[in-house]
SEMAR-524626 format. One record per residue (C-alpha): residue in one letter; x negated, y, z. Coordinates in nm, 4 decimals. Layout:
! residues N
ZAKE type       xx       yy       zz
ZAKE    A        X        Y        Z
...
***
This chain:
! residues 110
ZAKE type       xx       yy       zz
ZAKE    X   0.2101  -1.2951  -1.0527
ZAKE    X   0.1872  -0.9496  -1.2406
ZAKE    X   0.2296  -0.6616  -1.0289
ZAKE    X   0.1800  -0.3748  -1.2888
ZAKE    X  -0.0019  -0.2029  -1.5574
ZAKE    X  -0.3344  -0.0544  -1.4151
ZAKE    X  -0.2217   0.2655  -1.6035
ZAKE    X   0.0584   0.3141  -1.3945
ZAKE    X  -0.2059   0.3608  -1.1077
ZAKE    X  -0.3312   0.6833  -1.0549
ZAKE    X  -0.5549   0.9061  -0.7870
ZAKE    X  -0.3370   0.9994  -0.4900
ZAKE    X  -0.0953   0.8297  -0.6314
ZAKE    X   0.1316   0.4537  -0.5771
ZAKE    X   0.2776   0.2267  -0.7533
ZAKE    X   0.6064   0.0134  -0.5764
ZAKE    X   0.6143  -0.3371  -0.7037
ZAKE    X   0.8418  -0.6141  -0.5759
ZAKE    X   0.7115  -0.9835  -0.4085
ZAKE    X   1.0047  -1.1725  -0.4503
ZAKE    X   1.3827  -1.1050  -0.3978
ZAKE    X   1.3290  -0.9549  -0.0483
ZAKE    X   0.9898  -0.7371  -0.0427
ZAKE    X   0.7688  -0.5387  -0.1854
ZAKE    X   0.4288  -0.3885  -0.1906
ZAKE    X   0.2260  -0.0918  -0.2842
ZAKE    X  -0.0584   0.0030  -0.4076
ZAKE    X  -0.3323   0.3028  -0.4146
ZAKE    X  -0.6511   0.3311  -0.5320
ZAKE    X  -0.9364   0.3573  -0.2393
ZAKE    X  -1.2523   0.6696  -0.2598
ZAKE    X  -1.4360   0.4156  -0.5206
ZAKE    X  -1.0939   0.3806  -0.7695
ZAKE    X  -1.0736   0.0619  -0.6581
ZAKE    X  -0.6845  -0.1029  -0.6332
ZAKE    X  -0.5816  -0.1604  -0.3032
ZAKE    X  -0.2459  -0.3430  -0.2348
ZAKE    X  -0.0210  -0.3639   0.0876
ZAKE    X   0.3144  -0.4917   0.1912
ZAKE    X   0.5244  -0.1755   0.1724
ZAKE    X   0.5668  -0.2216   0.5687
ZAKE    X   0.4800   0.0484   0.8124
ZAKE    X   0.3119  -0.1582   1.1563
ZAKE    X   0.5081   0.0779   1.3588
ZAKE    X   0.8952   0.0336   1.2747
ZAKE    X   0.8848  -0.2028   1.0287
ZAKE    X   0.9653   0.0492   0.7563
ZAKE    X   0.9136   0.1139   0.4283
ZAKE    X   0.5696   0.2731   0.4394
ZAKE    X   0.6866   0.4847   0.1354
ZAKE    X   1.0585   0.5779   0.2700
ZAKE    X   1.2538   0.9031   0.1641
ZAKE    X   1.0557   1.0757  -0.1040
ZAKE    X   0.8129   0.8089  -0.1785
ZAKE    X   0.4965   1.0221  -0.1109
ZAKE    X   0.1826   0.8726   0.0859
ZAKE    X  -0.0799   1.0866   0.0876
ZAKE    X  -0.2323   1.3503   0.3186
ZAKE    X  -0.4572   1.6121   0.1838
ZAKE    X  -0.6867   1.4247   0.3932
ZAKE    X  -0.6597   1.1178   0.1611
ZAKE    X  -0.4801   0.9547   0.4559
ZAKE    X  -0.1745   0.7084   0.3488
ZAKE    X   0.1053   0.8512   0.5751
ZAKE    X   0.4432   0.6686   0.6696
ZAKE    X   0.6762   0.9066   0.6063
ZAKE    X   0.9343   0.7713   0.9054
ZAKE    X   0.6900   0.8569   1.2011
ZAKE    X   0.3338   1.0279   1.0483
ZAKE    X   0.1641   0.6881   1.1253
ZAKE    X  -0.1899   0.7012   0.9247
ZAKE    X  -0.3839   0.4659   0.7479
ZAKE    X  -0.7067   0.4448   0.5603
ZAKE    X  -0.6604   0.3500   0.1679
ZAKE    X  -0.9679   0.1170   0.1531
ZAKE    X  -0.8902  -0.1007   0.4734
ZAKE    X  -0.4849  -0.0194   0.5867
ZAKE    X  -0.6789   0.0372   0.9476
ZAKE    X  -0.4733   0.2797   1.1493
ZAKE    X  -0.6465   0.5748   1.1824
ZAKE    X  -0.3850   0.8171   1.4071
ZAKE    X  -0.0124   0.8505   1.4952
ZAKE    X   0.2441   0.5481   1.6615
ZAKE    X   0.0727   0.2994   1.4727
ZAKE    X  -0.1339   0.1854   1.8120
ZAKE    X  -0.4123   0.0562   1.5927
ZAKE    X  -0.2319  -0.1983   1.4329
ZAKE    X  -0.2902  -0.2146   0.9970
ZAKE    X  -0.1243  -0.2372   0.7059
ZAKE    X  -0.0596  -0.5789   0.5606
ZAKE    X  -0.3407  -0.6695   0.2900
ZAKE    X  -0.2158  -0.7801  -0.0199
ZAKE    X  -0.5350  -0.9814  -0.2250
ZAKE    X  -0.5073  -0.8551  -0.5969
ZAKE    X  -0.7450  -0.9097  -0.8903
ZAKE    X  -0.7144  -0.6635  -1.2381
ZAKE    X  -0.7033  -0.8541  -1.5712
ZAKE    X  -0.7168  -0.6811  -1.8702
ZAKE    X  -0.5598  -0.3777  -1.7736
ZAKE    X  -0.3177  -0.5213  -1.5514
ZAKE    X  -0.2816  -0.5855  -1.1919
ZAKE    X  -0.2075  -0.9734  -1.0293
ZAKE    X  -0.1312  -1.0941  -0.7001
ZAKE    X  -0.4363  -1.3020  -0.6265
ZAKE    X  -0.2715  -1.4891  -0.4086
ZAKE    X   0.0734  -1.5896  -0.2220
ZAKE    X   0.2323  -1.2614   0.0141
ZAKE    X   0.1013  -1.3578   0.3663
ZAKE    X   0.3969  -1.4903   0.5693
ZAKE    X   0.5094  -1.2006   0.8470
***
């Protein structure tokens, strides 16, 4: 499944896509520029990771849930301070293809 256009992607930035009729996912690029992709989920509430204003990023180049401060690292989801309890983002698998961004494989079941 196409997610997006890699172009849409850019540092400290997100792109929102939808999985289906019910979800959805994000994704960031990691220190590398690598894509990175997670169910738009926060561990802690079961939020939208992204809620209000849509912005994730700390100037520490933390991802930050905007309901509670819960942070995460880009490359990995891993918590890495606030009510998260060390519990991670969901890890979506996706591949690029000629300038475009796929699911790899089917949403993991949560």
């Amino acid at each position: 499944m196409k997610l997006f256009d890699r172009a849409e992607l850019q540092p400290l930035g997100s792109v929102r896509f939808r999985l289906g009729e019910m979800r959805e996912g994000f994704a960031v690029l990691d220190e590398a520029g690598s894509v990175r992709a997670y169910l738009n989920v926060c561990p802690h509430r079961l939020q939208p990771v992204d809620v209000g204003d849509g912005r994730l990023w700390l100037k520490t180049g933390e991802i930050e849930c905007q309901a509670h401060g819960a942070r995460f690292h880009p490359a990995t989801g891993a918590c890495t301070g606030g009510p998260c309890d060390g519990r991670t983002l969901t890890p979506l698998r996706v591949e690029e293809r000629d300038r475009e961004v796929w699911l790899a494989e089917p949403e993991p079941a949560t």
